[in-house]
C-alpha positions as CSV (number, residue, x, y, z in Angstrom):
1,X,0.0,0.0,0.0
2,X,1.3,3.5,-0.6
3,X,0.5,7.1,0.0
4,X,1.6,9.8,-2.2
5,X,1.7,13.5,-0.6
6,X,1.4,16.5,-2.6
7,X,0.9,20.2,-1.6
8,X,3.6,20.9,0.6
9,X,4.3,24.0,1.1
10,X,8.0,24.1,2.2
11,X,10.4,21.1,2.4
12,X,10.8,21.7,6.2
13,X,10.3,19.5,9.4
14,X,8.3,16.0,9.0
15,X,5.2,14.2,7.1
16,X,3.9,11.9,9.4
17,X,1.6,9.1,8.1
18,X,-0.7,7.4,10.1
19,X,-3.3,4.2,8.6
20,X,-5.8,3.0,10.7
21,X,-8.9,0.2,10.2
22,X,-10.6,1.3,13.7
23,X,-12.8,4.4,13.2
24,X,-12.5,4.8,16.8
25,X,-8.7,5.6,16.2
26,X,-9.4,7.7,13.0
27,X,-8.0,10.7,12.4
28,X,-5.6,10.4,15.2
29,X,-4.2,6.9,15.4
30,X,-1.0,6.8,17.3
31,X,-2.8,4.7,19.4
32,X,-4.6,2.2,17.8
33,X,-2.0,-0.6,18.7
34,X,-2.9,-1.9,14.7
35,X,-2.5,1.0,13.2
36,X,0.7,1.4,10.4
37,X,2.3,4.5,10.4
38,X,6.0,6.5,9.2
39,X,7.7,9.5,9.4
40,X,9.5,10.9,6.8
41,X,11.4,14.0,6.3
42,X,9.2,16.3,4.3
43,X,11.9,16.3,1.1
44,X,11.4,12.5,1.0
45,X,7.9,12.6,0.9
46,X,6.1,12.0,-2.5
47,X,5.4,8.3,-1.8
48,X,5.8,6.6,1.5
49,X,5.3,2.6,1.1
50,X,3.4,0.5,3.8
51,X,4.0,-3.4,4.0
52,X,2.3,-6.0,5.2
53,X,-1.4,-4.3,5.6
54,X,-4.3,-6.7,5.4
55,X,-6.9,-6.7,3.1
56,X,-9.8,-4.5,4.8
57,X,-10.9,-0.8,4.9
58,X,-8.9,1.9,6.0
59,X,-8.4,5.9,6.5
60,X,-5.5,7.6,6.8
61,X,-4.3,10.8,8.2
62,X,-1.4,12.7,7.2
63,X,0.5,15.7,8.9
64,X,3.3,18.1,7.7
65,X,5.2,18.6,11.3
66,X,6.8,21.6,9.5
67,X,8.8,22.2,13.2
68,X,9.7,19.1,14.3
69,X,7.5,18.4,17.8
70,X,5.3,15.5,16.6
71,X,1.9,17.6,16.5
72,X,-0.1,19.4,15.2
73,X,-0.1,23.3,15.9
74,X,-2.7,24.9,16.3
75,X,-3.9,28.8,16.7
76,X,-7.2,29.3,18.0
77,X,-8.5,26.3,17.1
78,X,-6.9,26.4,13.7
79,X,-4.1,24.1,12.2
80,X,-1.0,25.8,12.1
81,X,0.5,23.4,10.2
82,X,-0.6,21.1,7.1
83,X,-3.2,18.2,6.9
84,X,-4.7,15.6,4.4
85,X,-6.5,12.4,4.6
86,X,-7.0,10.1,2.5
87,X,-9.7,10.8,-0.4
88,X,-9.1,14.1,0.2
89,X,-12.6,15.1,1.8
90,X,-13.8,18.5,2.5
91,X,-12.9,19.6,6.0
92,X,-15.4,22.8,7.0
93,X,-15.0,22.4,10.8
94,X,-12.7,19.6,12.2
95,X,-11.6,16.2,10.7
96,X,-13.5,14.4,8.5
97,X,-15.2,10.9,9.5
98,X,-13.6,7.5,9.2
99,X,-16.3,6.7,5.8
100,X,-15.4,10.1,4.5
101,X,-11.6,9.1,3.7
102,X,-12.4,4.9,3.8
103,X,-10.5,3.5,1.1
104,X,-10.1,-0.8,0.4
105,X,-7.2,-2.5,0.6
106,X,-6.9,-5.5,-1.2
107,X,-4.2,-8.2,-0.9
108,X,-1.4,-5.4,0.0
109,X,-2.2,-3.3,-3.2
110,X,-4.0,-0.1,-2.5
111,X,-2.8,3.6,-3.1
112,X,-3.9,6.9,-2.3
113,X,-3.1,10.3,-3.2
114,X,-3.5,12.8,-0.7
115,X,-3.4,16.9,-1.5
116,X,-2.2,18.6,1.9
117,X,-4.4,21.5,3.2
118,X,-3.0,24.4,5.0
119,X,-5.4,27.2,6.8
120,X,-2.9,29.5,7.8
């Protein structure tokens, strides 16, 4: 399975990656003990590679960590930094749901291409 990123706006800091099957975990997911996730240097980006994930339904959430600290920064309520999920829903107010960015894996092929957001 594989996740391409586009729409970064800088090459700074960290993407991190995070696939999940539980919409309980969804769009955070560090932990859902199941869940597959990376961190790559924002330069490396375009297409991060997941092995080994089942066949099933899954969402996943992306984040450009543009400073480094492993979250997401927010002011006021608003992301600082960049977003995406996978099938690229609308986000009006907050994260989408798990069956707005469900996408089916089938025996280890799937891939997704996800457009990162930025509100400020």
């Amino acid at each position: 399975m594989s996740v391409s990123v586009s729409g970064l706006r800088n090459m700074k800091g960290n993407v991190l990656v995070c696939v999940t099957a539980n919409p309980k975990f969804f769009p955070n997911c560090s932990k859902d003990p199941n869940s597959h996730r990376a961190r790559v240097a924002a330069r490396n980006s375009s297409t991060i590679r997941f092995d080994g994930v089942a066949p099933g339904t899954y969402a996943a959430s992306l984040m450009h960590d543009e400073n480094g600290n492993d979250k997401l920064d927010m002011a006021i309520m608003i992301p600082r930094e960049g977003f995406g999920f996978s099938r690229n829903p609308a986000v009006v107010t907050g994260p989408p749901k798990f069956k707005s960015a469900a996408f089916v894996v089938s025996a280890g092929t799937a891939s997704q291409s996800v457009k990162m957001k930025y509100m400020l």
